[in-house]
N, C-alpha and C positions, 0 to 999 in steps of 0.2 A: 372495448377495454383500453385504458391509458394506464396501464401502469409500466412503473420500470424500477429498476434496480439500482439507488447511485450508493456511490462509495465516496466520502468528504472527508479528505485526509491531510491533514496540517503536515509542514513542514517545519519542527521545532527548532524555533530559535532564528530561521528564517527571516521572521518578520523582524525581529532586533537586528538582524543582520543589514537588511535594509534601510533601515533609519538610522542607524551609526555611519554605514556610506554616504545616506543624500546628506547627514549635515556636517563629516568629516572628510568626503572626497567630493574631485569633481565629477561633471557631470558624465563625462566619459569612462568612469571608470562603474558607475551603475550601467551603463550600456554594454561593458564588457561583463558584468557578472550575469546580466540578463540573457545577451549569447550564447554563455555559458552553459548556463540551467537549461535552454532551450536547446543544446547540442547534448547536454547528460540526461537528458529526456527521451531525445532521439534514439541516443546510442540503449539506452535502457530497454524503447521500443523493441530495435530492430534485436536486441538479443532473444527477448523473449518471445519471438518469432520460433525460437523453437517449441514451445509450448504447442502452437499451432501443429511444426510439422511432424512432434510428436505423436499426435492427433492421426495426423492425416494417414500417417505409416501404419497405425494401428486399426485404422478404420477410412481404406482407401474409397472404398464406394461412396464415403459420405465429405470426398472433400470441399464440393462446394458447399452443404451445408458449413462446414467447418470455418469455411476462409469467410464465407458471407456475417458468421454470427460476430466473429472476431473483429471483424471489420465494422460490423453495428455500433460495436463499443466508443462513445462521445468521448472525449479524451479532453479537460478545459485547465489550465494552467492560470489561474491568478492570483500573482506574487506570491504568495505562503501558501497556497492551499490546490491543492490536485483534486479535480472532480472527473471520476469516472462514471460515465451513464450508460446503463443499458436497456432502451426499452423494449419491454415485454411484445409487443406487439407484433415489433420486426422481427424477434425471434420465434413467434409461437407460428410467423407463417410459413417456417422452416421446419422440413419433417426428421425428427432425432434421429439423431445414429443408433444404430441397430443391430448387435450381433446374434448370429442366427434367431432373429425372430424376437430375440429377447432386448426389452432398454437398457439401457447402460448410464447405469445414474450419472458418470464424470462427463458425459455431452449434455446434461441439461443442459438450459440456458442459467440458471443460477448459480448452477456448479460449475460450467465454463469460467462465468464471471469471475467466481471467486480464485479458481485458479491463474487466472488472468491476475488479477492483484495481486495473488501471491508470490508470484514470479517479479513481477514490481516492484516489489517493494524492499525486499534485501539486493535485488539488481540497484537500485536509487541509492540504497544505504551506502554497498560498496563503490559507487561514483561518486556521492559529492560526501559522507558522513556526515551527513544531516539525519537524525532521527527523527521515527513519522509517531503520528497520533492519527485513528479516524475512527470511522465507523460506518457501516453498511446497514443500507435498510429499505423496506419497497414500499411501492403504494403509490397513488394517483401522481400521474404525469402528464402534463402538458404542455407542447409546446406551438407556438405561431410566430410565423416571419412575418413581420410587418410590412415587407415590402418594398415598395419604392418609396414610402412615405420616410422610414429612416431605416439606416442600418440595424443588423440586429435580430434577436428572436424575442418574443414574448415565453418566459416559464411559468406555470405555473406548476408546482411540484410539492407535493406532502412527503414525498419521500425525502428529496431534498431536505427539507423542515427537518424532519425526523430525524436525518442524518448528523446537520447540523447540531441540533441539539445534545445527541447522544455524543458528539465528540466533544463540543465545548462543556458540557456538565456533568458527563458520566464517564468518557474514556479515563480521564486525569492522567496518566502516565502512557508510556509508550508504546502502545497497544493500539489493534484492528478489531473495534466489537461489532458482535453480530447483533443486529435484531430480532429479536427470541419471534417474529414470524420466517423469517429467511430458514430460522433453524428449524423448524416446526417442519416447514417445506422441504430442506433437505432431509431431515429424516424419513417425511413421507415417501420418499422415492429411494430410499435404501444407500442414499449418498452417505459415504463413510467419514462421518465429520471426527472419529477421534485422531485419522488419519492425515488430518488438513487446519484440526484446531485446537486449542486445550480451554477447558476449563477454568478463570483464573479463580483460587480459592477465598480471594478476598471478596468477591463478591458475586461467585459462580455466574460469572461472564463469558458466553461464548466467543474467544477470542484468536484471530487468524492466528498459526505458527507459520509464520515465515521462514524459520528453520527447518519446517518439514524432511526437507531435502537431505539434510544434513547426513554424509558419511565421511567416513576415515577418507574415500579418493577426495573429500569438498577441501581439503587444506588450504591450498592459495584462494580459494572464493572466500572460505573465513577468515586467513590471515588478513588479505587488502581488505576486509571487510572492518575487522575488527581497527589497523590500523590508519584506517578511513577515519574512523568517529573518533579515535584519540588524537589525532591531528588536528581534527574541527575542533572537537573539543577544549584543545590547550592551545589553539592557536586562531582562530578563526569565531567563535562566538563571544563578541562584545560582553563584555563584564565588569571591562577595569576594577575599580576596587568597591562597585554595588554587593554588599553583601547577600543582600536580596538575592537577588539573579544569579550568585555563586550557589546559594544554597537550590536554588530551582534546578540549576544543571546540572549539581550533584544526586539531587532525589531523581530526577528521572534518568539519568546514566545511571545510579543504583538500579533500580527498576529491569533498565534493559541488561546490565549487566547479569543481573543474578537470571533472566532466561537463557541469555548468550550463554553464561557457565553449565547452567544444567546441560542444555541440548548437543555444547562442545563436549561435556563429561559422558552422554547418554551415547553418543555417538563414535565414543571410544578414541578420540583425537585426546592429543595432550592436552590436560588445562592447563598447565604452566607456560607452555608457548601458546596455545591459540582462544586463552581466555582473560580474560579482563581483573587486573590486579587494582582493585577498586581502594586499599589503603594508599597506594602508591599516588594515584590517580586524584585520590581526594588532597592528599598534601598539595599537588602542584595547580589544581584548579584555586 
């Protein structure tokens, strides 16, 4: 078996963010944002390292299963886009965590995975306020080092493909879709996706809630959070006076805003402090 589980998820507005620097600054100041991103990746990492010891508290018998699957996880950064891999293989030859006898859907390896993103990814937001777009999906994986002949791995990957595609032609706004077999698989193992994803009704999309988490103690994680992405927003995503590109950042901050509101509203926290005043917002973008 080759298969594995990647996650391909854009970092919006990124890519404009990059080519307004290479042809309005110099070259050193792209090597400083680079650093950058490669230090709020890090620090992103090392947070959600609790997920892990979460884990391991809960189910100490099984903690080298635990640190070895987390550890499988490929981790690839190029320019705008974060790929996350996990293949199937290396974790199926790891035996699941187990309480008294019984499995525990949140240690599979796919439930892992997702959990793993999910911690990702409002960690990312509230570091750089850059909002994400992706999509998660499995299926044939392969990969081969070439060697000494050059640097580098050979891929080939249908999941990959898959992932791809579903981000650039079906995510459209700022959302994590599943691929309706990922979901078929969690449900087969009793993993409680209404716990981890919602529904979106425009086009009954299985999609991550990154907010999951969300309660009345999450205050400072949603306030830096929220004024993370309004800082990038009005100050950091190139637009000057492209109408174009004003209305794009608007339709997807619309988007993410109106989940940020429900889930601030669901979760009993004030929306007038820790939610997204989108009239206000719109004037000054």
């Amino acid at each position: 078996m080759k298969d594995a589980i990647v996650a391909y998820i854009d970092v919006l507005g990124y890519g404009d963010f990059i080519s307004w620097l290479s042809n309005n600054k110099p070259e050193s100041e792209l090597t400083k944002v680079a650093d950058s991103l490669y230090k709020q990746i890090t620090h992103c990492l090392k947070e959600i390292e609790s997920i892990k010891d979460a884990l391991v508290e809960t189910y100490p018998d099984d903690k080298d299963y635990l640190s070895n699957l987390f550890k499988s996880i490929d981790i690839r950064l190029i320019s705008d886009t974060i790929l996350f891999i996990l293949r199937l293989p290396d974790a199926a030859r790891r035996t699941p965590a187990r309480k008294d006898g019984v499995f525990n859907p949140l240690t599979d390896p796919a439930a892992l995975f997702l959990q793993f993103i999910l911690f990702f990814c409002p960690t990312f937001i509230k570091n750089t306020g850059f909002l994400l777009r992706g999509a998660i999906a499995k299926g044939y994986h392969d990969l081969k080092d070439f060697g000494s002949i050059a640097p580098g791995a050979f891929i080939f990957s249908a999941a990959y493909v898959k992932a791809f595609y579903m981000e650039k032609e079906i995510a459209v706004t700022p959302r994590i879709i599943l691929e309706q077999d990922i979901v078929n698989h969690l449900k087969s193992i009793k993993f409680s996706l209404n716990d981890y994803s919602y529904i979106d009704p425009d086009d009954e999309r299985y999609c991550l809630d990154i907010y999951h988490f969300i309660c009345p103690q999450s205050r400072k994680f949603v306030q830096d959070l929220k004024e993370a992405i309004v800082y990038n927003t009005l100050y950091i995503l190139p637009r000057k006076d492209d109408p174009v590109k004003k209305q794009k950042v608007r339709d997807k901050l619309k988007y993410f805003a109106a989940y940020h509101n429900e889930k601030v509203r669901k979760s009993g926290l004030d929306l007038d402090t820790y939610g997204f005043d989108m009239s206000l917002l719109n004037r000054r973008i």
